[in-house]
C-alpha positions, 0 to 999 in steps of 0.5 A, spaced: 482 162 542 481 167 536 477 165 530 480 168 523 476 174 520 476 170 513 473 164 516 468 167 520 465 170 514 464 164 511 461 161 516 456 166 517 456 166 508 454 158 509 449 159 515 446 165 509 445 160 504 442 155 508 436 159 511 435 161 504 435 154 501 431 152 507 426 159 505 425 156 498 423 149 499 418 152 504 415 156 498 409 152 495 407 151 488 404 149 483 405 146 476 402 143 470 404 139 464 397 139 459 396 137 452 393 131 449 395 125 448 401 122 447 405 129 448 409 127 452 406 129 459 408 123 464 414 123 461 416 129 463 412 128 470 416 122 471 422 126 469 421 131 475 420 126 479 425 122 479 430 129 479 426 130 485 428 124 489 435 124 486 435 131 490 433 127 496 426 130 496 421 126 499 416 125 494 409 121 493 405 120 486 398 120 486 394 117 479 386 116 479 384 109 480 380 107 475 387 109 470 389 101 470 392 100 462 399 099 464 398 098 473 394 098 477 399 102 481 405 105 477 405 110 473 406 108 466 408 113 460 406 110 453 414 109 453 414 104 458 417 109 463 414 107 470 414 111 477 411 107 483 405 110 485 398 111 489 392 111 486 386 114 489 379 115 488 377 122 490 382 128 491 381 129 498 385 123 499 391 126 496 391 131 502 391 125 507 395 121 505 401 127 503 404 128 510 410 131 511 412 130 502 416 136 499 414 134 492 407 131 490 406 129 483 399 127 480 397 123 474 391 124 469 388 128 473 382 131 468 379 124 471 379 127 478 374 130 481 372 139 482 375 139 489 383 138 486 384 144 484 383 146 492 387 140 494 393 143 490 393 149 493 392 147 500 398 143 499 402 150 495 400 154 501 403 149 506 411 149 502 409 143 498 412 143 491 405 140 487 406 137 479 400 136 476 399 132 468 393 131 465 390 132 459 387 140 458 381 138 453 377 132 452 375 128 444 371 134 442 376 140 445 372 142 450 376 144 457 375 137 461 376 136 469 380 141 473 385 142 469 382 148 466 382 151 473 388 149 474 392 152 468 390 158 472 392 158 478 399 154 477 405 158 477 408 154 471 403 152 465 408 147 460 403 145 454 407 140 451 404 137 444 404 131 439 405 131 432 399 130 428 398 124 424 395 126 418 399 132 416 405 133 421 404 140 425 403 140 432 396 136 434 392 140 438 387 135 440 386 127 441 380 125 436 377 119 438 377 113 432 371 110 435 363 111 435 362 111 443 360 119 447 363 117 453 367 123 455 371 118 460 374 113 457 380 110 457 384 108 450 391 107 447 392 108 439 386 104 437 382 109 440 385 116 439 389 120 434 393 126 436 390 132 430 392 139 429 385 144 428 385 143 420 385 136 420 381 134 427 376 139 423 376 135 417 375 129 420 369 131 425 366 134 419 367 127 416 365 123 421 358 127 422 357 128 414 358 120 413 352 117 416 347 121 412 351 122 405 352 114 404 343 114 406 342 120 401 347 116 396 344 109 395 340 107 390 334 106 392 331 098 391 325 096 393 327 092 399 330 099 401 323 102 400 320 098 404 325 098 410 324 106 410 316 105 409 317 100 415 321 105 419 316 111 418 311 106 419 315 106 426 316 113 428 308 114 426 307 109 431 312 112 436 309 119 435 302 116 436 304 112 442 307 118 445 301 123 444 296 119 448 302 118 453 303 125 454 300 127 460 305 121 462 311 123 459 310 130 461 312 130 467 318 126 466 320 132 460 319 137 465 324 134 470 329 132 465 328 140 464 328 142 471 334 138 471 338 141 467 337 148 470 339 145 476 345 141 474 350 146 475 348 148 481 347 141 484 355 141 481 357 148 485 354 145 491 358 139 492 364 140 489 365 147 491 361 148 497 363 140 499 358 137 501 357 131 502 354 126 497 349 127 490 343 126 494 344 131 499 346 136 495 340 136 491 336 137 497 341 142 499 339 146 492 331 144 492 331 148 498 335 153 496 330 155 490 324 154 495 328 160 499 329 164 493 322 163 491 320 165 498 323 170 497 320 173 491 314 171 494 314 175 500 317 181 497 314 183 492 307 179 491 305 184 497 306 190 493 304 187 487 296 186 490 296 194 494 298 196 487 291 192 484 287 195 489 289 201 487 288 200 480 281 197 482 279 203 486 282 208 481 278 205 475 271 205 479 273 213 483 274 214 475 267 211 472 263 214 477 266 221 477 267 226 472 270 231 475 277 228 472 274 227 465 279 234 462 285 230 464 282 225 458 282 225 450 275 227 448 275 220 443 277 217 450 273 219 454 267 219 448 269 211 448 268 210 455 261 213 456 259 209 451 261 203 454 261 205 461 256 200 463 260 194 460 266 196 463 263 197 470 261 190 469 267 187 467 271 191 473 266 188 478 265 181 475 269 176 479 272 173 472 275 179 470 281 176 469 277 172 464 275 177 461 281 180 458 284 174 457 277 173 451 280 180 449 286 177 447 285 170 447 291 168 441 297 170 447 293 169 454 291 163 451 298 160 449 301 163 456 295 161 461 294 154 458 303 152 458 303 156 465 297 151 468 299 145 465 305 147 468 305 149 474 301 143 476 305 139 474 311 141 478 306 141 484 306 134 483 311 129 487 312 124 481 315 130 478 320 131 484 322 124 484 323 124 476 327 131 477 331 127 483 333 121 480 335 124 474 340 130 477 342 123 482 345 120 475 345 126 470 352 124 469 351 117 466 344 118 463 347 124 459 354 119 457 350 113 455 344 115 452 347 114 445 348 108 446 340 106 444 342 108 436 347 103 433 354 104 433 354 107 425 349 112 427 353 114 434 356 119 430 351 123 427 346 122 432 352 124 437 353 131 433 346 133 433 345 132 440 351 137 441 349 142 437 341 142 439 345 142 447 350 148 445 344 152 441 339 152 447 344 153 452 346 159 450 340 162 448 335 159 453 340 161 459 343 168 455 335 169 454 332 168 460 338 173 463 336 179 458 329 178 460 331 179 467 334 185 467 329 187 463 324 186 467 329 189 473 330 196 469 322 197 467 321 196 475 326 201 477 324 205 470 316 205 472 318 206 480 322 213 478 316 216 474 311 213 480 307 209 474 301 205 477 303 198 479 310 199 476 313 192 479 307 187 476 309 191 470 316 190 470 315 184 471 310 182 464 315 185 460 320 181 462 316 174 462 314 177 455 321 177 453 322 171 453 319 172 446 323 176 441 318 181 440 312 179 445 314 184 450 311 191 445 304 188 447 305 191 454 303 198 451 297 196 452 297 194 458 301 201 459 296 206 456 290 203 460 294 204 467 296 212 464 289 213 462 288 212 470 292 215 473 291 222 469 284 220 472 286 220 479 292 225 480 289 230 475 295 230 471 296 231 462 294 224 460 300 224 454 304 227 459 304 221 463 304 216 457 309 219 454 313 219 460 313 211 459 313 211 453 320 215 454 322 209 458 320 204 454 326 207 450 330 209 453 331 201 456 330 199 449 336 203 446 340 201 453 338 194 451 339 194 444 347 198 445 350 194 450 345 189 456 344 184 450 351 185 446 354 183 452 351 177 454 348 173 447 354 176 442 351 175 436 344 174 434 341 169 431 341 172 424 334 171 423 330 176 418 324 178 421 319 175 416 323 167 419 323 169 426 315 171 426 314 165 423 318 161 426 314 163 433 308 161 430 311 153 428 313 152 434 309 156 438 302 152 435 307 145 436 309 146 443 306 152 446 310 157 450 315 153 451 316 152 442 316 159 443 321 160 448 326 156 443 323 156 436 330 160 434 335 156 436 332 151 433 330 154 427 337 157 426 339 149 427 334 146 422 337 152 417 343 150 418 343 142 417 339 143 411 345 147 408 349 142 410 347 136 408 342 138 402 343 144 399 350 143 401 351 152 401 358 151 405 364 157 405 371 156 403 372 154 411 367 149 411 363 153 416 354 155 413 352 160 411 345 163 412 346 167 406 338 167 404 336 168 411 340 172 415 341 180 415 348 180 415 348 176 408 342 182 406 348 187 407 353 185 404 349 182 399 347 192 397 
């Protein structure tokens, strides 16, 4: 039997058709619908959901378990639409429990945990159809969750939005009515406002001005000074009651330090290296720094001490030799004879590390004492616990500290807490990565002209900036190391000085130009005259460490008393440093 020409075509058309729709839904992807509350986002996850079974597609829909405001099971939009669904603790259950599904939908997800958005593309890789809703900011407007990570793997992104409440335009973020930090909670319209950025500006503004200006405008009665001398009788209180408890409380505000260097790292470990549980992954990053400072140790601790035998054999070859004097200044040379016996002394004392630090006793003593106390307070196992059991429940200490002020105070206090945590964050950690390349470039720096103990050096005057400034008094240091070697080589001693002096520039320029731009943004601001004065305050008060942040809480402190005193606030809401800034100088001539 002979099939007709026009029907084997057709058949072979049909076949055709079938493998490529059997191709397409063996092709994997990955949506997102974000946006803030009451945009709209479950209603259109349900949409796609229920199109999907209408095609007869096998689906299954996920939500967090601690999502209970309409079911304990369904998935239920503010409209009252509804799904049935799965709810889940971890996103490591999706995958076990969305075998052979076409389409996977998942609901709130900004309350799930890191390891979602591996989830998701494991399941994008293996032919599944993955569509995730979820909020993509939290109530301050920070990105929350997986979603971020997740907008940017997606093949589809839907950012769909609600209506402003106040004025009508696009909302951008949900402003949450009530004083509670908890960045996870859930609520309904009692506790959220859909708000465009004008109007969610206004009413952060508001909320963190209210506290403090309904205080500033009281009249002041009798009754009302008596409570405040109460309350300042009470912080003096305080204050003497944590003086002497100091060496107590020292330990616990180191951990709590340690910590929150640590957190980030802890966080990497287990959500992106997955391992199991938070008490491990703490010991797995303890362990980890321990080999990084084993490391450091044995790489460069061992080059460091060859390189201050030498400077101890090339000054006592230099004190009892004359036969380099030449290389020398004659007002140097005319200096160490007349002290010649002072510094063989204190050359071959074995306090000699006593010694300079009398010759300099204001910066030596600020870094030796902060760096003793320090260090022996890390060495202690009180430490080490206070530092686990924080990083063990870092998250809810940080979400419900801020239930010790009363709820009408929550705000301001809540405020406060995110500014001091945004300034000292961005500086600390921009600082400390200046300072350390830095300190690399200066080690390299000093290794290329061959200066005597180039890597101790380097490594100084990346410690030293750490302290805007502070650095400069590595010069010191540096013209002494050159005065030896001209000694021991023979070599010009100007030429030798002025060659680490031309890296000291060069490095600066490369610093100034490009290193520090790139990682710190803008600078502080600062005029000279505040900044010096400013490291002295804090540096008196709290010693290395008020060095180290006595400018982003300067520039805080600044900052709150234009807005909340002096009230010198731009058109836009935003302060001005207009007395102490350089930038305001200049626009200013």
């Amino acid at each position: 039997m002979t099939i007709p020409r026009n029907l084997s075509i057709f058949a072979i058309t049909m076949a055709k058709i079938d493998n490529h729709n059997g191709e397409r839904r063996r092709q994997g992807r990955i949506e997102v619908i974000c946006g803030s509350m009451f945009s709209g986002k479950t209603e259109e996850l349900i949409r796609r959901m229920k199109r999907a079974k209408f095609a007869k597609q096998k689906v299954e829909i996920f939500k967090p378990s601690i999502d209970t405001r309409y079911s304990d099971e369904d998935v239920v939009s503010h409209d009252q639409n509804s799904i049935h669904s799965t709810p889940i603790d971890s996103s490591g259950n999706i995958l076990l429990l969305a075998s052979d599904i076409d389409v996977v939908g998942i609901d709130e997800a900004q309350f799930l945990d890191e390891g979602l958005t591996e989830v998701c593309n494991k399941l994008a890789y293996n032919g599944v159809r993955v569509i995730v809703a979820g909020l993509d900011m939290d109530y301050k407007g920070v990105p929350f969750g997986p979603i971020p990570a997740l907008c940017a793997i997606a093949d589809e992104v839907t950012k769909v939005h609600a209506i402003c409440v106040k004025c009508g335009a696009l909302a951008y973020v949900s402003h949450r009515l009530i004083a509670d930090n908890r960045r996870v909670m859930l609520g309904e319209q009692q506790e959220y406002e859909p708000l465009c950025r004008e109007c969610y500006k206004k009413a952060t503004q508001g909320e963190a001005n209210k506290t403090f200006k309904r205080l500033m405008r009281q009249t002041i009665t009798f009754d009302k000074f008596i409570r405040w001398a109460l309350i300042a009788l009470a912080v003096l209180t305080v204050g003497f009651i944590i003086n002497e408890l100091s060496e107590v409380l020292l330990p616990f505000f180191i951990a709590w330090l340690l910590a929150y260097l640590l957190y980030p790292i802890v966080k990497f470990v287990q959500y992106k290296l997955h391992v199991p549980g938070r008490a491990l992954s703490i010991i797995v990053t303890l362990l980890f720094v321990i080999a990084i400072f084993a490391a450091i140790f044995y790489f460069i601790v061992p080059p460091m001490i060859d390189q201050v035998d030498r400077f101890m054999h090339i000054a006592n070859r230099y004190l009892n030799e004359t036969t380099h004097t030449n290389n020398v200044s004659t007002m140097v040379q005319q200096w160490i004879k007349e002290n010649q016996y002072e510094i063989e002394r204190y050359l071959k004392s074995p306090d000699f590390r006593n010694t300079i630090r009398t010759a300099m006793p204001k910066l030596f003593s600020v870094i030796g004492q902060t760096a003793s106390v320090i260090l022996s307070v890390i060495a202690s196992c009180i430490t080490l616990l206070y530092m686990f059991f924080i990083l063990l429940d870092y998250e809810v200490l940080t979400d419900n500290w801020i239930k010790i002020f009363p709820k009408n105070a929550r705000p301001f206090w809540a405020g406060l807490a995110q500014d001091v945590e945004r300034e000292l964050n961005n500086y600390i950690r921009g600082q400390g990565l200046v300072s350390l390349c830095m300190g690399v470039l200066f080690c390299i720096g000093f290794t290329i002209i061959d200066f005597p103990m180039a890597i101790g050096l380097g490594i100084l005057i990346g410690i030293l900036n750490l302290v805007p400034y502070l650095h400069t008094f590595a010069l010191v240091p540096t013209a002494f190391l050159a005065l030896l070697k001209a000694a021991d080589t023979g070599q010009n001693f100007w030429i030798i000085f002025g060659s680490a002096l031309a890296v000291f520039a060069i490095i600066q320029a490369l610093m100034d130009m490009v290193i520090t731009p790139k990682i710190m943004g803008k600078a502080m601001g600062l005029n000279p005259a505040i900044l010096l004065l400013s490291l002295s305050v804090w540096g008196a008060l709290l010693g290395f460490i008020g060095l180290i942040i006595a400018l982003p809480l300067t520039t805080l402190i600044i900052a709150y008393w234009q807005r909340y005193v002096t009230k010198d606030i731009d058109k836009d809401g935003i302060e001005v440093l207009s007395t102490f800034t350089e930038d305001a100088k200049e626009t200013k001539e």
